[in-house]
C-alpha positions in Angstrom: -65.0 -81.4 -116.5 -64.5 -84.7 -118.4 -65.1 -85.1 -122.0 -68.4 -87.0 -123.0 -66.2 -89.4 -125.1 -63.8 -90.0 -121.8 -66.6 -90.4 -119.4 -68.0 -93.0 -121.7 -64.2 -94.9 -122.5 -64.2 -95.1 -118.8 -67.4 -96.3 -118.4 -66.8 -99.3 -120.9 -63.4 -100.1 -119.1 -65.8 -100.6 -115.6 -68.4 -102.0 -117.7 -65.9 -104.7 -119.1 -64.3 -105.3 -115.6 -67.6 -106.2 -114.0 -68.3 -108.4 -116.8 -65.2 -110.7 -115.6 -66.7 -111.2 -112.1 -70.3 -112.1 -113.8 -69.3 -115.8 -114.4 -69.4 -118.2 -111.1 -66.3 -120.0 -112.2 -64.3 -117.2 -112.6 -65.2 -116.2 -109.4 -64.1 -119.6 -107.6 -61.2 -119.4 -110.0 -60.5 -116.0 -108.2 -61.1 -116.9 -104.8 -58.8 -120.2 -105.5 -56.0 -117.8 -106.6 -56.5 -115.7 -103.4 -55.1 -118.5 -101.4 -52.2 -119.0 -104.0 -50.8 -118.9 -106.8 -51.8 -122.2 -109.5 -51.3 -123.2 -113.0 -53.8 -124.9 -114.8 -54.0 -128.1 -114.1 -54.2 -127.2 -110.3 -57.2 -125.2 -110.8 -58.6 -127.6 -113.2 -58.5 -130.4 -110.4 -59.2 -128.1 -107.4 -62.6 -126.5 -108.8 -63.6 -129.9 -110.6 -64.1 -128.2 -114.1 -62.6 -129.3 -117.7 -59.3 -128.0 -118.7 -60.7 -126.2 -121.5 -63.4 -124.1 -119.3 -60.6 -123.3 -117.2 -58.6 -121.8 -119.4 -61.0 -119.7 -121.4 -62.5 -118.2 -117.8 -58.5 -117.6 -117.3 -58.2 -115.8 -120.6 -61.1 -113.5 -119.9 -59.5 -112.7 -116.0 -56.3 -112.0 -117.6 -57.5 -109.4 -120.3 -59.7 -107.8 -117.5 -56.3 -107.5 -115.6 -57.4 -109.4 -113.0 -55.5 -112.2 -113.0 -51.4 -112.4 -114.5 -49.1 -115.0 -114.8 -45.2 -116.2 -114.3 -43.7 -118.7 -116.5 -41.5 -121.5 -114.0 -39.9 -123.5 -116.5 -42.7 -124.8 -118.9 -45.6 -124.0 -116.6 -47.9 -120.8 -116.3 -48.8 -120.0 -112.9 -51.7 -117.8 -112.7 -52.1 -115.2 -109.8 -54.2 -111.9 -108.7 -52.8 -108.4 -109.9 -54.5 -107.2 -106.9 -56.1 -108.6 -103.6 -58.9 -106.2 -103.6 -60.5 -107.7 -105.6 -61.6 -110.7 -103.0 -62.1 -107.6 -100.7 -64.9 -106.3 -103.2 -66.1 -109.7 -104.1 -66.7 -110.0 -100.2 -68.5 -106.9 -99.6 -70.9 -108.2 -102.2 -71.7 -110.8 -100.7 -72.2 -109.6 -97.6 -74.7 -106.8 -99.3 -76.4 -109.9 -100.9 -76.6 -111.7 -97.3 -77.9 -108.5 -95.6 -80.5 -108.0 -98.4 -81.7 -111.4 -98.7 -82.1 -111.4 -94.8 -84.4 -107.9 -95.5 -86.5 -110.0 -97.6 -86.7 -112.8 -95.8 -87.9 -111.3 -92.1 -90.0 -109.2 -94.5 -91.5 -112.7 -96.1 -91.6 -113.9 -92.1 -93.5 -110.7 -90.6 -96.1 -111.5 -93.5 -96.7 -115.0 -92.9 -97.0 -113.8 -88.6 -99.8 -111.2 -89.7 -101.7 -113.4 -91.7 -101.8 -116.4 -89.2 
């Protein structure tokens, strides 16, 4: 069995992770990396955001481990550690779609009955 003070350790470590993907930049920022690898000042200009913003979501992707870079000459290029991430972040959002659907031929079946 796992120790108490293990089960909680890990349970911060998922807690932390999931914090990362709670920001809607840093999950275009994620989805833009999916496609490839960019520094900066590509991401900057491809999701329309300052400079600044951009890198502090970076900073939090990269201590999550989500994101990690490579130095080419004087530039950073940022890029996933691991493509299942996009694979999770999809499967959310298709639970979200299906659920929202629920509720709204739920919503629709209510307005029918009441007509």
């Amino acid at each position: 069995m796992v120790n108490q003070t293990l089960k909680q350790e890990i349970m911060a470590l998922e807690a932390a992770f999931c914090a990362a993907l709670s920001d809607p930049t840093r999950i275009f920022i994620l989805y833009a990396l999916s496609e490839k690898p960019l520094n900066v000042t590509e991401l900057t200009n491809e999701l329309s955001i300052p400079q600044p913003t951009t890198s502090r979501h970076l900073k939090v992707l990269r201590e999550r481990g989500l994101v990690d870079t490579e130095r080419q000459g004087t530039v950073i290029i940022y890029h996933l550690t691991d493509g299942r991430v996009i694979q999770a972040l999809d499967l959310l959002r298709a639970t979200m779609r299906d659920r929202y659907t629920q509720r709204a031929n739920l919503v629709t079946s209510m307005v029918k009955e009441n007509e």
